[in-house]
PyMOL commands that place a pseudoatom at each C-alpha (Angstrom):
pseudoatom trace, name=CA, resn=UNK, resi=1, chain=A, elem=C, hetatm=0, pos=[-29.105, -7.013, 10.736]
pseudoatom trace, name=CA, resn=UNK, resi=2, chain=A, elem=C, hetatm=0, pos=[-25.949, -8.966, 10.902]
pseudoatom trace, name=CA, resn=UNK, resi=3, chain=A, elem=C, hetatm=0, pos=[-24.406, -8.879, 14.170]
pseudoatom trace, name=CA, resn=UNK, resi=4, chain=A, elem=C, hetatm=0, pos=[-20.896, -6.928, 14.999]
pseudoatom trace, name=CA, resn=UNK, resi=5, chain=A, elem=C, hetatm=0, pos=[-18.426, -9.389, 15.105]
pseudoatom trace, name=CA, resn=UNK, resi=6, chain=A, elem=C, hetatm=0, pos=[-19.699, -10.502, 11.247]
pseudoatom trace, name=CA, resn=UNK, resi=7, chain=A, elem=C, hetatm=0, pos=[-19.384, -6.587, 10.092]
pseudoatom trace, name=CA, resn=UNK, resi=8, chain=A, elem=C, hetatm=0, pos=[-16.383, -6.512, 11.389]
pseudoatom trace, name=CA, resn=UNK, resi=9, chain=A, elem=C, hetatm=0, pos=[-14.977, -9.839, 9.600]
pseudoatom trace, name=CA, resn=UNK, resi=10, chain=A, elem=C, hetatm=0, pos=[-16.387, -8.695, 6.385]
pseudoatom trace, name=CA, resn=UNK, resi=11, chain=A, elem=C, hetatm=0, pos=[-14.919, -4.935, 6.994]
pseudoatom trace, name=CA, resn=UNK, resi=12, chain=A, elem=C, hetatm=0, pos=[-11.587, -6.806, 7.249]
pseudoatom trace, name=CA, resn=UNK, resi=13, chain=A, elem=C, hetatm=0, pos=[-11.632, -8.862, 4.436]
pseudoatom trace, name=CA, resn=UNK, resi=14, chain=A, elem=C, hetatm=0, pos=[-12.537, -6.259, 2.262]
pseudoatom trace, name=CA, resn=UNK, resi=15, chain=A, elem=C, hetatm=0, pos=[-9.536, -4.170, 3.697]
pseudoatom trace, name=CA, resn=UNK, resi=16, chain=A, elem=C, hetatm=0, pos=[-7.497, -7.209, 2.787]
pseudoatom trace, name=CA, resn=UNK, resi=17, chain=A, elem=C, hetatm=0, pos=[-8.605, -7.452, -0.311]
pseudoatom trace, name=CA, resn=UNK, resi=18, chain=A, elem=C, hetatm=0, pos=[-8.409, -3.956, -0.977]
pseudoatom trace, name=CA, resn=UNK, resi=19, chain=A, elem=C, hetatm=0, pos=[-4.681, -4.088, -0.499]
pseudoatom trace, name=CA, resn=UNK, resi=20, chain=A, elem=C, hetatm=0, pos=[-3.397, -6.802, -1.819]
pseudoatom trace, name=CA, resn=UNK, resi=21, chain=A, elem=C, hetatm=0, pos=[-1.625, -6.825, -5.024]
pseudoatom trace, name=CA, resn=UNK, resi=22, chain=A, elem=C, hetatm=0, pos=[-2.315, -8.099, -7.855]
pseudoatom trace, name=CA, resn=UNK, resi=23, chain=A, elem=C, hetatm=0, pos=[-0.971, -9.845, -10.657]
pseudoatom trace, name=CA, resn=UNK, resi=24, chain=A, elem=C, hetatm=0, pos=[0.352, -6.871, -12.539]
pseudoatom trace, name=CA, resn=UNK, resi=25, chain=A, elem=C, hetatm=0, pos=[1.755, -5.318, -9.919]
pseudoatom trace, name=CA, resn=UNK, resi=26, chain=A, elem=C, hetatm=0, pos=[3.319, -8.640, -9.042]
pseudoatom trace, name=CA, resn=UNK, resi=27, chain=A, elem=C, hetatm=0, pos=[4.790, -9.001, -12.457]
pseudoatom trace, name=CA, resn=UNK, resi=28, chain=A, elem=C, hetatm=0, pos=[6.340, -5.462, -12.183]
pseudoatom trace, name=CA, resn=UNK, resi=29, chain=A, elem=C, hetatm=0, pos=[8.188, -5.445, -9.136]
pseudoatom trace, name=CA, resn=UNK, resi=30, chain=A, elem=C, hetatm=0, pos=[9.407, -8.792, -9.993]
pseudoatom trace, name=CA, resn=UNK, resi=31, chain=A, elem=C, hetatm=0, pos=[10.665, -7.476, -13.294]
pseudoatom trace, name=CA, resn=UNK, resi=32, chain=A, elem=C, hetatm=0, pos=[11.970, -4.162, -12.034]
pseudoatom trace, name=CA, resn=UNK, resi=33, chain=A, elem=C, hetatm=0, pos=[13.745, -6.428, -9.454]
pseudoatom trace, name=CA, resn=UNK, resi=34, chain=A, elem=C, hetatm=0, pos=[15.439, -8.899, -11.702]
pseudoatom trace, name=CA, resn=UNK, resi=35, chain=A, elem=C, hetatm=0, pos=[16.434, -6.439, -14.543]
pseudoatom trace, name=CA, resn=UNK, resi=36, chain=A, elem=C, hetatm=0, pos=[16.506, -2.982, -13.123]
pseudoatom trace, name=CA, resn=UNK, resi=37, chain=A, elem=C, hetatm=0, pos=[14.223, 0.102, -13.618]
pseudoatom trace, name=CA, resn=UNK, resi=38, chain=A, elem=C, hetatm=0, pos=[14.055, 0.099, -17.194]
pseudoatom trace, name=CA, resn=UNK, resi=39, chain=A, elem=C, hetatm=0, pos=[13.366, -3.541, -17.692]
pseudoatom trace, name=CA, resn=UNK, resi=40, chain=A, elem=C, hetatm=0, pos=[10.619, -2.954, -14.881]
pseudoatom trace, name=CA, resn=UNK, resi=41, chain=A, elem=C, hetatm=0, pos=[9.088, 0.216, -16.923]
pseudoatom trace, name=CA, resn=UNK, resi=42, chain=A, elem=C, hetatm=0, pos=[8.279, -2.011, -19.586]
pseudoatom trace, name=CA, resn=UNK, resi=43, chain=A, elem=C, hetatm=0, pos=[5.232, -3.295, -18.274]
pseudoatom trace, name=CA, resn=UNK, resi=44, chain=A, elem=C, hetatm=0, pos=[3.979, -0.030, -16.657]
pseudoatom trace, name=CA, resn=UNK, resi=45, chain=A, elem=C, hetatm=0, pos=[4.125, 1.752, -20.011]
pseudoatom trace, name=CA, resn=UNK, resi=46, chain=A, elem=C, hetatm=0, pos=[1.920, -1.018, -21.656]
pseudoatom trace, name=CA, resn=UNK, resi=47, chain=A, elem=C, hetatm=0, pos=[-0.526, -1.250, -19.199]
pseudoatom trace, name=CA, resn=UNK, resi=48, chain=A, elem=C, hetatm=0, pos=[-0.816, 2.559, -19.185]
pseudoatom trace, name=CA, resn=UNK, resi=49, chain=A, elem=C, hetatm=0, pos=[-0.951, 2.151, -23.019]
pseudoatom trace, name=CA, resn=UNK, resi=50, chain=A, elem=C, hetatm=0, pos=[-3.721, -0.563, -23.057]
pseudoatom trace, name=CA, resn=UNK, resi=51, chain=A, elem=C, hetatm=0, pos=[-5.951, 1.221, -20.177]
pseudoatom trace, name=CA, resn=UNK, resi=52, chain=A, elem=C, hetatm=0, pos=[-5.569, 4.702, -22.223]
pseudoatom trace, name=CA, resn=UNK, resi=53, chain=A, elem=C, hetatm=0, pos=[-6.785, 2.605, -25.167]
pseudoatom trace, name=CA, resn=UNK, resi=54, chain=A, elem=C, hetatm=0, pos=[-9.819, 1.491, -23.478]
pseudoatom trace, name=CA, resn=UNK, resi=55, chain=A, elem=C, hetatm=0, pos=[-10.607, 4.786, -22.092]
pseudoatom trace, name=CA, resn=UNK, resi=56, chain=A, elem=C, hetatm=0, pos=[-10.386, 6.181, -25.252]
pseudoatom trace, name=CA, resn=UNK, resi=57, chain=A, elem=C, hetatm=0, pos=[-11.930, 3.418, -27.825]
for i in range(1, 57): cmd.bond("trace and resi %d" % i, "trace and resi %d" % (i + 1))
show_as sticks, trace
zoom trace
């Protein structure tokens, strides 16, 4: 068994990465910052539109 302080590292770089952003969400507040809240709604609307196509294909 792996000893505590290496469960612990590993608990808190999967936190991390848990939390972090990613690219989309990146690109949205960027574009919701730059241009406002409709500009920004753009890409929400087609990433909601591509996931609900892939649920549903």
């Amino acid at each position: 068994m792996p000893g505590t302080e290496l469960l612990v590292a590993f608990f808190v770089a999967g936190l991390v990465f848990a939390v972090m952003p990613g690219p989309g969400v990146i690109y949205t507040i960027a574009r919701t910052l730059s241009g406002g809240k409709r500009v920004g709604g753009v890409p929400r609307l087609s990433g909601s539109a591509h996931i609900g196509g892939a649920t549903f294909a």
